[in-house]
Structures are given as C-alpha cells and as structure tokens.
Backbone as numpy.savetxt, mean C-alpha at the origin, in Angstrom:
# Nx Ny Nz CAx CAy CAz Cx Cy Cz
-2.93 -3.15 14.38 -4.01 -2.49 13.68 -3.59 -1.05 13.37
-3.99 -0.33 12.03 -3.55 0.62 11.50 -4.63 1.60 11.56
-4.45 2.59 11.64 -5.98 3.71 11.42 -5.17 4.29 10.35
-6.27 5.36 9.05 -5.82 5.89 8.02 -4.58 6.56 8.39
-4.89 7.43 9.45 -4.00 8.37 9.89 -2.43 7.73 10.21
-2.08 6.85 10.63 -1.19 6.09 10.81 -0.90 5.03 9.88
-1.27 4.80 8.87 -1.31 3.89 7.67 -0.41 5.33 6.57
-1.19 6.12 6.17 -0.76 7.78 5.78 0.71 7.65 6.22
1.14 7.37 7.22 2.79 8.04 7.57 3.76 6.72 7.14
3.22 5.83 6.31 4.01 4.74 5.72 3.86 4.73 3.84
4.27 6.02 3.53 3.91 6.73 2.13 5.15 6.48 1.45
6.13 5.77 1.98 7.69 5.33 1.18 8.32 6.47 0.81
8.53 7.38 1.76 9.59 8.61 1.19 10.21 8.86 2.49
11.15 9.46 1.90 12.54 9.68 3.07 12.68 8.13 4.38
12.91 7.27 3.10 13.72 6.23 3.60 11.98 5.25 4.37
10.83 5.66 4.18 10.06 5.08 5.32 9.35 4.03 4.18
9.06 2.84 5.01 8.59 1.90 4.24 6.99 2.17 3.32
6.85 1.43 2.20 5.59 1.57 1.19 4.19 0.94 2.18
3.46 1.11 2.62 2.31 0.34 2.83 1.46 0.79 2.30
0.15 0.04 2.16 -1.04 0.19 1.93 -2.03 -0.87 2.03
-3.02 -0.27 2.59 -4.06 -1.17 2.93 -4.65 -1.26 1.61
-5.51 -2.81 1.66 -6.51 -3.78 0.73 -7.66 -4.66 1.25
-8.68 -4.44 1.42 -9.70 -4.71 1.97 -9.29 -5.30 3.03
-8.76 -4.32 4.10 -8.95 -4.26 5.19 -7.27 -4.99 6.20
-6.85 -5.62 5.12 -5.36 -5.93 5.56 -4.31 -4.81 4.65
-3.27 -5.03 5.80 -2.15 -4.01 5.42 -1.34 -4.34 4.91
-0.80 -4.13 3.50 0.64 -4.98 2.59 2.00 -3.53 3.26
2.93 -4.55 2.99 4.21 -3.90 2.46 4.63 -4.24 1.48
4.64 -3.03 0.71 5.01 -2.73 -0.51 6.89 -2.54 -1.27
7.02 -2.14 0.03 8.28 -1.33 0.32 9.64 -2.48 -0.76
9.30 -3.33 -1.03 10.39 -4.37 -1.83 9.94 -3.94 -3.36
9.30 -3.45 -3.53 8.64 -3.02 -5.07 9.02 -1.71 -5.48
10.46 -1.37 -6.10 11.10 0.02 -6.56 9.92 0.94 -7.27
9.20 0.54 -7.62 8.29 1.56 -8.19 7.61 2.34 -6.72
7.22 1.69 -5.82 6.70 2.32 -4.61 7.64 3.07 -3.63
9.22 2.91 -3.56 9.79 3.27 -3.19 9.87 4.91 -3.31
9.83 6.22 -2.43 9.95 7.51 -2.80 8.38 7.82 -3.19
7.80 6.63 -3.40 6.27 6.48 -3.77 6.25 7.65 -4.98
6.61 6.55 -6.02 6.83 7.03 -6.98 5.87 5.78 -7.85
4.62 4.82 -7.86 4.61 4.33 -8.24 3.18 5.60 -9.40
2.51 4.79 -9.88 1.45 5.46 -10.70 0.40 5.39 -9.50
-0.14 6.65 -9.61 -1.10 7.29 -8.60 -0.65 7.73 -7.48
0.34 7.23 -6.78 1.10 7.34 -5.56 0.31 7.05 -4.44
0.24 5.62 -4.12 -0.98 4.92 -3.52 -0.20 4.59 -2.14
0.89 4.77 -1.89 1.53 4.11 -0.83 1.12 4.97 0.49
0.83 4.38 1.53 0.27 5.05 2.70 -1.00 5.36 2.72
-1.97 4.98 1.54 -3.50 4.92 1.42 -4.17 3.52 1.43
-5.75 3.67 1.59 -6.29 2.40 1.40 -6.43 2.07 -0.14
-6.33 0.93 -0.69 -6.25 1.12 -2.08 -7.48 0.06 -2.93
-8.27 0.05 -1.96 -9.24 -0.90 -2.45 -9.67 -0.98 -3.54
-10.28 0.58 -3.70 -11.39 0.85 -4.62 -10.39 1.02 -6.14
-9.62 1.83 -5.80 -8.44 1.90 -6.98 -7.84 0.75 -7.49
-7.76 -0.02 -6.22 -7.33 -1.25 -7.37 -8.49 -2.35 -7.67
-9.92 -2.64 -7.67 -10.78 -2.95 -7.66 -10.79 -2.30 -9.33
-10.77 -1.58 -9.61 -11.07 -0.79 -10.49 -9.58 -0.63 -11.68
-8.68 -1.48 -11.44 -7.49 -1.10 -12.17 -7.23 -2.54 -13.12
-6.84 -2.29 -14.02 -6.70 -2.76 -15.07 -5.69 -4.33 -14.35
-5.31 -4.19 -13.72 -4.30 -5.32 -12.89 -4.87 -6.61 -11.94
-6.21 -5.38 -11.28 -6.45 -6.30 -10.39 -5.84 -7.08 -9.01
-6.32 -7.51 -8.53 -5.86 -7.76 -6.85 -4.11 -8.69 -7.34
-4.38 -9.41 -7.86 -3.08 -10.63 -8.60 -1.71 -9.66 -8.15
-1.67 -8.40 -8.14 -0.57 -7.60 -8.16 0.40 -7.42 -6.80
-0.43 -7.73 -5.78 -0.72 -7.80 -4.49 -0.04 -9.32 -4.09
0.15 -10.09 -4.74 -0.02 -11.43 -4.62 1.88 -11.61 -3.80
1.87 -12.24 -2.63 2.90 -12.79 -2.30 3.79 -11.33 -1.27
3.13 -10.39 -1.30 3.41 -9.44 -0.56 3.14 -9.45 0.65
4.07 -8.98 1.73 3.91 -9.55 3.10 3.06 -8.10 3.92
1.66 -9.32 4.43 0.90 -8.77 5.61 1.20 -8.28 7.24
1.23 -6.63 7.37 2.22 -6.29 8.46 0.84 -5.68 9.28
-0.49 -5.91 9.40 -1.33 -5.63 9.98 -2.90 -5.52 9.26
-3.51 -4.76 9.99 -5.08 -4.92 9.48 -5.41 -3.34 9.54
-6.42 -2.83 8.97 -7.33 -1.80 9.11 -8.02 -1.32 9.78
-8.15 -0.93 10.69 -9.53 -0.20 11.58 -9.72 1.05 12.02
C-alpha cells in the first residue's frame, strides 16, 4: 500500500521508476518512454491520476495491460 507521499517519490527521474495511482490501484508506468524523466504531458508520474484521466481525451483504455505494483491508501 502506497500513501501520496510515497507514491510522489516514484515520479520517473533520476533513473526511479514511473508510477501512478488510478482509482485507487497503483500502475507502473515506467516501460512507457514518454513517462520516463516524467516527461510525459502533464507530468503525472508519482501522482494520483484519476480525475485527470477521467477527464482526458484517452480515457482509462491507456492504462490497459500495465502492471499493478500496489494500492492506494
């Protein structure tokens, strides 16, 4: 289980893996070069990204097949 604060220090820069939470489970991102250096658009890596991606032109589908490395609380 991840708290923000410790979810935050997995922001994909200086070598540390991409995560981000999605209603309430935790992806790794970190295989997706755009998140890498967290360089993707918005720079979402190490945040919860619910509402942003709830709200994004992409939708959850983007998420799809990315591996679950914990939960939210």
């Amino acid at each position: 289980m991840f708290t923000l604060a410790e979810l935050a220090q997995y922001d994909g820069q200086d070598g540390r893996p991409a995560y981000f939470a999605y209603e309430g489970q935790v992806y790794d991102a970190s295989s997706i070069p755009n998140w890498k250096e967290n360089k993707n658009h918005g720079n979402l890596a190490g945040k919860d990204i619910t509402d942003a991606l709830k709200h994004s032109p992409h939708g959850a589908g983007v998420i799809e097949g990315l591996p679950v490395v914990g939960t939210l609380g």
